[in-house]
N, C-alpha and C positions, 0 to 999 in steps of 0.2 A: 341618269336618264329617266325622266316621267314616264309610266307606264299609261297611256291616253287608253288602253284597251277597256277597262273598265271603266271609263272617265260616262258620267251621265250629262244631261244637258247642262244642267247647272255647275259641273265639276268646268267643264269647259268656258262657261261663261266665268266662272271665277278665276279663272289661269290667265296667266300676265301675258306670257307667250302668248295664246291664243288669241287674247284678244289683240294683241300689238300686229298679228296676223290680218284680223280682219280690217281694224281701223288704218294702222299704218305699218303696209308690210316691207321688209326689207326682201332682198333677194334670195337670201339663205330661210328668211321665214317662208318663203312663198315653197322654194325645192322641198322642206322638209314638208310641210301639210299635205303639198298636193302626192309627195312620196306615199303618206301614213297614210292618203287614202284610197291609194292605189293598191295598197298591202292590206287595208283594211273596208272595204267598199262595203261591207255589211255596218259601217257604222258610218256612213255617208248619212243616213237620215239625220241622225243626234250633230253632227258637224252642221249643217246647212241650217237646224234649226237654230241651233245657238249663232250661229253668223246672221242669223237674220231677225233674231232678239236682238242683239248687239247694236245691230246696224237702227232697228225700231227704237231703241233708244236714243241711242246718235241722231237721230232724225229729230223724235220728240224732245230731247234736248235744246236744239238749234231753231227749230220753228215754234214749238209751245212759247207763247207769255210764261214768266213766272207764276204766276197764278194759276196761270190754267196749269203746268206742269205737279204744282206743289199739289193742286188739288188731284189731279190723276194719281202721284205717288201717293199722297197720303189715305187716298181711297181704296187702294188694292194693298199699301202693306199692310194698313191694321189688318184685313186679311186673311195675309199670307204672312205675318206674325205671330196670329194668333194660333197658330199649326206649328209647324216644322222649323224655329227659328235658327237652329242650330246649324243647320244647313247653308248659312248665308257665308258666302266668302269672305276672309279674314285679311287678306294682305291690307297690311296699313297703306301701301302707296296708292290702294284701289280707292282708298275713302278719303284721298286729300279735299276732294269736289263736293259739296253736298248732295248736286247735285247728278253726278255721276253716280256718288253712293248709291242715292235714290233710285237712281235707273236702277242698279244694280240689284236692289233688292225688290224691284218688280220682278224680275229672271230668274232669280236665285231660289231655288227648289222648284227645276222644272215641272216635279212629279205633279206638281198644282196649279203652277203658277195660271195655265189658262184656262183651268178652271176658276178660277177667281176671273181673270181677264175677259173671259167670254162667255163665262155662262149663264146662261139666258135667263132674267129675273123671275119669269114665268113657267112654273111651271106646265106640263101637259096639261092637266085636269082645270088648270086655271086658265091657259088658252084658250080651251076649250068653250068653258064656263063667259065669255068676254061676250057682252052684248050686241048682240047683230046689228039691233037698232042703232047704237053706236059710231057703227062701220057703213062708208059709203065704201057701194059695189060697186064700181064700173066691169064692163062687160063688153069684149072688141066682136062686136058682131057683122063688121067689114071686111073686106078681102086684100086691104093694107094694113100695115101698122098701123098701132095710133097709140101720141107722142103725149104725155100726162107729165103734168110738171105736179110737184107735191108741196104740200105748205111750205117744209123747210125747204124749198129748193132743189131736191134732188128729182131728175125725172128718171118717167119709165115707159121702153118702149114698147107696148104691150101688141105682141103678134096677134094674129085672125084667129077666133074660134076659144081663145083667152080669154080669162076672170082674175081681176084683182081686188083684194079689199083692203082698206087702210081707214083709221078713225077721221073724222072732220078735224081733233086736235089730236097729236103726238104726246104721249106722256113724258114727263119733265124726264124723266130716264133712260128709257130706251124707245127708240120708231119700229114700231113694229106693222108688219106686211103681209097679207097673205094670199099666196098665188097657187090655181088653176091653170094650167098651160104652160104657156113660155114668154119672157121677158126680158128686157135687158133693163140695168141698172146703172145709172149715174149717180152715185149716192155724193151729198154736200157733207163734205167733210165735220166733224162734230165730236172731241174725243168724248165730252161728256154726256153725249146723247148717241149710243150704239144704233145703226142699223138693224134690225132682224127680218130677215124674210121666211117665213112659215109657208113649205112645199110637199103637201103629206109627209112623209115621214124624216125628212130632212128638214134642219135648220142654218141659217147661213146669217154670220152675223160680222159686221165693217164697223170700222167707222169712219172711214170715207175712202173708196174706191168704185170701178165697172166692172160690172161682172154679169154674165148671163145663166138664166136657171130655164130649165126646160122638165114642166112636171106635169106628164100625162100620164093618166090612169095610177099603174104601179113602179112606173120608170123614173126616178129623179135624176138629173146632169145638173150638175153647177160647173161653171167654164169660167175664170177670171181674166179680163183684159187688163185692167191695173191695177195696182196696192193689193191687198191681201183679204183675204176671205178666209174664217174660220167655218166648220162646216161639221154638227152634229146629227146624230140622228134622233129623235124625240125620243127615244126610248133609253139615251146613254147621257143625254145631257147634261143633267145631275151626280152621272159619276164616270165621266170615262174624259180624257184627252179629247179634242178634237183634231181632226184633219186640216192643218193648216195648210191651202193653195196660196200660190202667187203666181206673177203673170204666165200664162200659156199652159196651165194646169188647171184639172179637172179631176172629178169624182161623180160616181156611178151610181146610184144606189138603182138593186132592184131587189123584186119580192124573193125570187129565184134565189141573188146572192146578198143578200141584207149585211152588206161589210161595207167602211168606206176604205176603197183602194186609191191611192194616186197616181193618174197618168199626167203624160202630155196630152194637149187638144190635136185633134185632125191633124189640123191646120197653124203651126204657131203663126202670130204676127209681129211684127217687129214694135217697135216702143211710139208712139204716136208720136215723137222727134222724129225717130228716124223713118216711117212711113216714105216709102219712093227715094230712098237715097238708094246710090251704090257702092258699096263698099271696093274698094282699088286695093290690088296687092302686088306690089313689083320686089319679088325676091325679099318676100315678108318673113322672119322665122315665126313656126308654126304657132308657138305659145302666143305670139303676138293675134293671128287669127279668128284663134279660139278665145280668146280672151277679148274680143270685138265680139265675136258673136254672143259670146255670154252679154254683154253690154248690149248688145243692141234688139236682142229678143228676151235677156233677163231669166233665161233658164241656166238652171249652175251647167257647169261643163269639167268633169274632171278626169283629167289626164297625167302622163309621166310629163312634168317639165325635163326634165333632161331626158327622157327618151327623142323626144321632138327637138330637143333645141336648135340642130344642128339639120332639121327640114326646114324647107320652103316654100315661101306659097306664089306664084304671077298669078294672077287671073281677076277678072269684077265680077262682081257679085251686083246682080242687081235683084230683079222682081221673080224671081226663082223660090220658089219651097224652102224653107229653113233644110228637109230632110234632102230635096238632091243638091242643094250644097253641102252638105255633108258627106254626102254621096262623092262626090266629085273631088272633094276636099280628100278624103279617104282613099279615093282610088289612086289618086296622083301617088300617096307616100305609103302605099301597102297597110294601111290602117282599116281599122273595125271598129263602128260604134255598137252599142245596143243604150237602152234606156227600161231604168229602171227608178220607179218611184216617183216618176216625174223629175226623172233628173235623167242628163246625157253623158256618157262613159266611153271615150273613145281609148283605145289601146292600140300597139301596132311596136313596129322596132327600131331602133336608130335609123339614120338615112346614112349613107354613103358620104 
């Protein structure tokens, strides 16, 4: 038996089982993980990043051109080769694909990998130093939004009493932003051209998702609607991991607590598919449930598959709060959530 307790993120991207878990799980893969993480919830963060590596590659796989893919690989291994190569996973059946290799060794030694992946080509001192003359200001001095579309395409919806500035041209590298206030972001997708948004002390950088940043005075919120948001603080940039968000997740920063922490938002909202559906349950078992709502709001959800199996659910779901159906959901089967790290953790006991 694999001892997964000590397993780091790239230990788990390189394991066969795991990933057969994520990509394609059978039934007994599914009991054993969602077990290990019910016994082991202190290492729910390292599980959910590496699934969500995995899956980012699986993605970039299937939608990048060759070209563009070759050229993403081949720009972050040199790298992440030129450090730690030893760390890279070995199983021969893992390297039949080149291109699966490739993903692979984007992932492999998580201790860097998004440091390579996201860190910001600029430093502080040289943000700083970037010419004003440069940068066109716009400045929302109306009591609406007002809706900016930007060269490449990506708009921004910049709230009352808000400043943003951005160059007349985007450097061939990365788009860089920098906001006053609050905004929302429809960034156009670009792997070769990252996003970065510059919000006093916080960085946030895509490359292609919505996401909303609210930076007044000493307070920074980054709130993600879709795709993923990495998210630094100017001062760690250079040497620390950052804060990966995805949908319904948010991060804090303030002077008081200068840490990035992960929550959920308020208010989660469901997936712009499912926007105003309602979800129907007639004598549904519960993994079934939770495994919709994970789907359909895209926040992980981990529970005992076999503690639930044998509950069920009747009820719709319609335009209700993610948290009192859960509410509702929990009180029906004597269950308890809490939420930790911007993840949802329900536990409770067999049903009758």
């Amino acid at each position: 038996m694999v001892d997964y307790v000590h397993y780091q993120i790239e230990d788990f991207i390189g394991d066969e089982a795991f990933r057969r878990w994520v990509l394609k799980p059978t039934v007994a893969d599914t009991i054993f993980w969602e077990n290990w993480l019910q016994t082991h919830p202190q290492r729910a963060d390292r599980i959910w990043t590496a699934r969500q590596l995995i899956e980012a590659m699986q993605e970039a796989q299937e939608n990048l051109s060759d070209r563009d893919f070759e050229q993403q690989v081949n720009r972050i291994t040199e790298a992440r080769l030129s450090r730690k190569a030893e760390h890279l996973p070995t199983q021969p059946q893992f390297w039949k694909k080149i291109r699966v290799a490739a993903a692979v060794v984007l992932v492999a030694g998580m201790g860097s990998l998004f440091y390579y992946v996201y860190q910001p080509a600029l430093k502080n001192n040289q943000v700083e130093a970037t010419k004003t003359t440069e940068l066109r200001t716009i400045t929302n001095r109306t009591s609406s939004p007002q809706l900016l579309t930007l060269m490449d395409g990506s708009q921004v919806k910049l709230e009352p009493g808000s400043q943003v500035r951005f160059p007349k041209t985007f450097d061939e590298k990365q788009r860089n932003v920098y906001l006053e206030g609050e905004a929302f972001f429809e960034v156009t997708r670009n792997p070769e051209q990252p996003f970065v948004v510059y919000a006093h002390q916080l960085v946030a950088k895509v490359l292609g998702t919505s996401f909303t940043i609210r930076s007044f005075e000493k307070n920074v919120q980054v709130m993600v609607r879709t795709g993923k948001v990495a998210v630094f603080t100017r001062t760690s940039q250079q040497k620390a991991k950052p804060v990966i968000l995805t949908p319904n997740q948010q991060v804090v920063f303030t002077e008081k607590k200068p840490e990035l922490k992960r929550t959920l938002v308020e208010a989660p909202q469901p997936t712009p598919e499912a926007l105003g559906q309602t979800l129907s349950f007639d004598r549904t078992p519960l993994p079934q449930v939770f495994d919709q709502l994970q789907k359909t709001y895209l926040i992980p959800i981990t529970y005992n598959r076999t503690v639930f199996s044998d509950c069920q659910l009747t009820a719709e779901l319609g335009q209700e709060p993610l948290f009192e159906k859960l509410d509702m959901i929990c009180r029906t089967v004597n269950a308890h959530y809490t939420i930790r790290d911007g993840q949802i953790f329900i536990q409770g006991k067999k049903c009758q």
